[in-house]
C-alpha positions as CSV (number, residue, x, y, z in Angstrom):
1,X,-39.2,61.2,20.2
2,X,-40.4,59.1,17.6
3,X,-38.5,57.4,15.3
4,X,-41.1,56.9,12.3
5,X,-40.3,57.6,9.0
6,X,-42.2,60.7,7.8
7,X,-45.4,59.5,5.6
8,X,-44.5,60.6,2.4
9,X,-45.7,60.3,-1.6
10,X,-44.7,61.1,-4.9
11,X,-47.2,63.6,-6.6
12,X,-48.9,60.9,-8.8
13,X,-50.5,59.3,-5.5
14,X,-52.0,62.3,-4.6
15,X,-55.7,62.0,-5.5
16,X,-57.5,64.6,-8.0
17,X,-59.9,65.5,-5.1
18,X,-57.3,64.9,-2.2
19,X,-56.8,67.6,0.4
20,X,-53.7,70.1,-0.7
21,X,-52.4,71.9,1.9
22,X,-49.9,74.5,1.0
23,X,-47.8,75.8,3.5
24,X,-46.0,78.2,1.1
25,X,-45.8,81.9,1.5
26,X,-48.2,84.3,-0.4
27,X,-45.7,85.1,-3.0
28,X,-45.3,81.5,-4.0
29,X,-49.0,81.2,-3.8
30,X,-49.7,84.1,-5.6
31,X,-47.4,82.7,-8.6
32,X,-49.2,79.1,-9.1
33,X,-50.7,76.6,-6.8
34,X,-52.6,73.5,-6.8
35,X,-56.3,73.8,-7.8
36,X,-58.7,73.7,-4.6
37,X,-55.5,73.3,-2.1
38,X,-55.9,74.9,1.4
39,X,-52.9,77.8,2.0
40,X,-52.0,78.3,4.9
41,X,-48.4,79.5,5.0
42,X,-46.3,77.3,7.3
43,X,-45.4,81.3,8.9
44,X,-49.0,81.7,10.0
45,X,-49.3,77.5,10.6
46,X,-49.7,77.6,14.4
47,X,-52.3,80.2,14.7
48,X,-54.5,79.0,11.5
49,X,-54.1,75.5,13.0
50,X,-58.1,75.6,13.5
51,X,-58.2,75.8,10.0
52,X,-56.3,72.6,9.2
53,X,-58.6,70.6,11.9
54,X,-61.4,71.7,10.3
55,X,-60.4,70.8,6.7
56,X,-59.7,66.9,7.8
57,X,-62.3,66.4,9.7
58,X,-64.4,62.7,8.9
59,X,-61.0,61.5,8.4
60,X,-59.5,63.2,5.4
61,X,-55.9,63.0,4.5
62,X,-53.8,66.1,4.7
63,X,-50.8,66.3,1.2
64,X,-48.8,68.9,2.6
65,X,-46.8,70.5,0.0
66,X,-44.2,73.4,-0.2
67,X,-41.4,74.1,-3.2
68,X,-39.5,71.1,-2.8
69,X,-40.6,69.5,0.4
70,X,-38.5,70.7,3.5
71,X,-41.1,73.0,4.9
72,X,-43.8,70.6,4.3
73,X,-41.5,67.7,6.0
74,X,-42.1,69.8,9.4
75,X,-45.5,70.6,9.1
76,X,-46.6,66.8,8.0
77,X,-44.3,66.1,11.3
78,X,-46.0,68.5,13.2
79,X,-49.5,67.1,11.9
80,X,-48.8,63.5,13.0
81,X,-47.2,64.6,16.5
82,X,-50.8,66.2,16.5
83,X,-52.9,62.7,15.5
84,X,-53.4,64.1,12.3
85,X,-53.6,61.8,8.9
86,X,-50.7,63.7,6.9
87,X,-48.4,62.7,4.2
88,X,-45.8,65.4,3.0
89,X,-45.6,65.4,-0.8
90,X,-41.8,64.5,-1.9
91,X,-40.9,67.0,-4.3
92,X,-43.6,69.5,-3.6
93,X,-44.7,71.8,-6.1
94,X,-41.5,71.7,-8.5
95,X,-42.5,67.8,-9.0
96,X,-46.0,68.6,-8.8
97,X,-45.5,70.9,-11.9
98,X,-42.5,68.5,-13.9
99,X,-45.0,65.8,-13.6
100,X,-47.7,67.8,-15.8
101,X,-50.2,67.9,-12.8
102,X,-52.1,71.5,-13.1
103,X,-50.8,74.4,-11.7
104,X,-53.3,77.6,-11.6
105,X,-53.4,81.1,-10.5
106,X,-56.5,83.1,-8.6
107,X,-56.5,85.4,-11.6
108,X,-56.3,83.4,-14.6
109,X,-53.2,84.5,-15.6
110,X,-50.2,81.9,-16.3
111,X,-49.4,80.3,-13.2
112,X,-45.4,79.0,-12.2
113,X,-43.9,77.5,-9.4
114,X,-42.2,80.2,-7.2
């Protein structure tokens, strides 16, 4: 097994135009997210892994996020056992929110974190 510390950042590294990918369940989703992230709930992860190799394709780097950062910590795991550039958000979306970064809803109304 290896022994490598997880890749990880704080949510002021994450880019503006970086690729979010939530692994949160619908409900959580539903309540606020990050603008233009990728959901795919870490319950479906396996079989929507297609979709996650499609979105970093050329390269790109995967910011897995969750609520606070356990979920995300296996799926950032998973994506690096799997040769994929990923780097699990510390703090997920309850720092992403306490640090003022925008939070948003599909229908406009106010978003929170779940």
């Amino acid at each position: 097994m290896n022994s490598a510390p997880l890749p990880a950042v704080d949510v002021a590294a994450v880019p503006s135009d970086g690729l979010v990918l939530d692994v949160r369940e619908d409900d959580e989703w539903a309540a606020g997210h990050v603008e233009g992230a990728l959901h795919v709930p870490m319950s479906d992860f396996v079989a929507r892994f297609g979709e996650v190799t499609e979105a970093v394709a050329g390269g790109r780097t995967a910011y897995v996020m969750c609520r606070v950062g356990g979920r995300s910590a296996q799926v950032t795991q998973y994506l690096v056992q799997q040769g994929i550039d990923a780097v699990n958000v510390e703090g997920g979306m309850l720092a992403w929110d306490g640090a003022g970064r925008p939070v948003v809803t599909d229908n406009g109304g106010p978003a929170f974190v779940l």
